[in-house]
C-alpha atoms as a printed R data frame, in Angstrom:
   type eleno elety resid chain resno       x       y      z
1  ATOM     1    CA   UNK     A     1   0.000   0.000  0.000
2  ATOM     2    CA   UNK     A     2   1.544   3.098 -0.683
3  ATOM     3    CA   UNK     A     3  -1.476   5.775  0.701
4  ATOM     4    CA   UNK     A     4  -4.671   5.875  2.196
5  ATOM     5    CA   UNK     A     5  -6.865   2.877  1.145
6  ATOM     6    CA   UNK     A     6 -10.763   3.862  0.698
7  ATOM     7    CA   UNK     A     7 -13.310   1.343  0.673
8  ATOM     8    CA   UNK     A     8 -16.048   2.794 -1.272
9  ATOM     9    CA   UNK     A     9 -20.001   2.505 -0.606
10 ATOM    10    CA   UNK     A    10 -21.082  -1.133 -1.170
11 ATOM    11    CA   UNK     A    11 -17.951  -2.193 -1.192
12 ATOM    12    CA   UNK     A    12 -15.996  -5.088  0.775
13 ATOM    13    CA   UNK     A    13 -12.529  -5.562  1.579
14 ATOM    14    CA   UNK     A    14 -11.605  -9.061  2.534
15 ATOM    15    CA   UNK     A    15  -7.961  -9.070  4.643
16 ATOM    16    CA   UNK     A    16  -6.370 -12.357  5.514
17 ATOM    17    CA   UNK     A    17  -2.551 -11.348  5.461
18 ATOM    18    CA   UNK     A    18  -0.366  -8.759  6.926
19 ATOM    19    CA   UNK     A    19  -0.769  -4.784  5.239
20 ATOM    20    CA   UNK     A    20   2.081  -2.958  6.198
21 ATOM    21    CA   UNK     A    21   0.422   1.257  5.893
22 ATOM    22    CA   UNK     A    22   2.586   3.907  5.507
23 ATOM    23    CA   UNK     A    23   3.061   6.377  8.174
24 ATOM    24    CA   UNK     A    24   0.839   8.836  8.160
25 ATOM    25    CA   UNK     A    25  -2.041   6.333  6.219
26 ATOM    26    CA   UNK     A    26  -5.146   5.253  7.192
27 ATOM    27    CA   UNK     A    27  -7.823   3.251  6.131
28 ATOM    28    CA   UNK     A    28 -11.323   5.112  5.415
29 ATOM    29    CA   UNK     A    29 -14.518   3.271  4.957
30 ATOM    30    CA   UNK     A    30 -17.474   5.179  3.300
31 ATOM    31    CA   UNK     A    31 -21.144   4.484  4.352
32 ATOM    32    CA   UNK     A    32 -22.358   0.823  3.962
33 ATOM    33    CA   UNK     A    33 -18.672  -0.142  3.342
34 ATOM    34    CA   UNK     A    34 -17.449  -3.205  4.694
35 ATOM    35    CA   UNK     A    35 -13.442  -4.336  5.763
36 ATOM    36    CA   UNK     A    36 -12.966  -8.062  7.168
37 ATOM    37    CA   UNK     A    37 -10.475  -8.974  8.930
38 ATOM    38    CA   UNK     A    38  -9.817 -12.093  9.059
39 ATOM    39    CA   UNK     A    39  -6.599 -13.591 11.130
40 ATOM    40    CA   UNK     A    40  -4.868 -10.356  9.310
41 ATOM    41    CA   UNK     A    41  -1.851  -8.336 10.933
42 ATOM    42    CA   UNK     A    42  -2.533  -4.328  9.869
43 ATOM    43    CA   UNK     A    43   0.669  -2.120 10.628
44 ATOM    44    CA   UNK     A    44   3.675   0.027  9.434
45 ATOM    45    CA   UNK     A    45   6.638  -1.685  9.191
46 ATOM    46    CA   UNK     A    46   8.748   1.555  8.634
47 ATOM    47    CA   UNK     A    47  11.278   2.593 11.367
48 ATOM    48    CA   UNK     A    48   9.599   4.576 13.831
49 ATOM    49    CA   UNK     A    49   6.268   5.281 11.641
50 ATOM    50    CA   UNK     A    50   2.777   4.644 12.542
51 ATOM    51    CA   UNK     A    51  -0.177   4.301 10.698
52 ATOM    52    CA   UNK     A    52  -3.546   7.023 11.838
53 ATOM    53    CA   UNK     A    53  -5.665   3.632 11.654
54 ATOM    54    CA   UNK     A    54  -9.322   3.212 10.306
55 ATOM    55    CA   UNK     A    55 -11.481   6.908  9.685
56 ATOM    56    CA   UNK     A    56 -14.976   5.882  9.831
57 ATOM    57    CA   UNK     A    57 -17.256   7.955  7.500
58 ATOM    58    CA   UNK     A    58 -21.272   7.567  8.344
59 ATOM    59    CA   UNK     A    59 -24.543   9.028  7.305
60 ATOM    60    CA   UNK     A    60 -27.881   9.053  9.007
61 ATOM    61    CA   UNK     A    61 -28.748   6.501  6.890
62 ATOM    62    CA   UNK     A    62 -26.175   3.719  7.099
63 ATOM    63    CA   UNK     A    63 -22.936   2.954  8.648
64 ATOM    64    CA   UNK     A    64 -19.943   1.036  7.505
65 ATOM    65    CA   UNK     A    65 -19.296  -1.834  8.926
66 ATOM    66    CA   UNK     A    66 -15.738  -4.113 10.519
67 ATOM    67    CA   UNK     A    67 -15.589  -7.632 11.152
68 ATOM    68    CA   UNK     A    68 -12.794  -9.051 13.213
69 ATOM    69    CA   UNK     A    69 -12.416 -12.594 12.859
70 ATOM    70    CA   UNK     A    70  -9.315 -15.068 13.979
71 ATOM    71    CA   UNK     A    71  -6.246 -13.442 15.352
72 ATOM    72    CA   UNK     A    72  -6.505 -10.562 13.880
73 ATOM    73    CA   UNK     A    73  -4.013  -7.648 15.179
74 ATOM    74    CA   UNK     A    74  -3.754  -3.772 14.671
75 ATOM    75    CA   UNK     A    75   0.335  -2.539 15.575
76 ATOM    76    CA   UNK     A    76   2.090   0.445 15.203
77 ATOM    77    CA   UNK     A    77  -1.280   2.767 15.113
78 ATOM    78    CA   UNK     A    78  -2.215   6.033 16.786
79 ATOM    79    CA   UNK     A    79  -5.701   5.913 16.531
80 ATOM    80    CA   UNK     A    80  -6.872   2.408 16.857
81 ATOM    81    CA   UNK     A    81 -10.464   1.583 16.374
């Protein structure tokens, strides 16, 4: 990944490996967006960097949605979730 990754409305994002973000990054789900994680390993592998973590955008309408499954484990973040 080399930015912010957006999961667009009716979209899902299926994770089952480890993402290393780049400092400064984050992961933003749009209304009725959906990220799985599933036995995944989310973090920033660069020296001293750290990921912002997962921005949350919702409407009155709907709200995304994030399903942790397994061992699933969020490192190196300043705002987890």
């Amino acid at each position: 990944v080399f930015g912010d990754l957006i999961i667009e409305k009716n979209a899902t994002l299926t994770m089952h490996c480890m993402v290393s973000m780049p400092p400064g990054s984050k992961i933003i789900l749009d209304p009725k967006a959906t990220l799985i994680l599933d036995g995944c390993t989310l973090t920033c592998r660069c020296e001293n960097g750290q990921w912002e973590g997962i921005e949350i955008s919702s409407s009155k309408k709907s709200n995304p949605t994030i399903i942790r499954k397994y061992k699933t484990s969020v490192e190196n973040v300043k705002n987890p979730f």
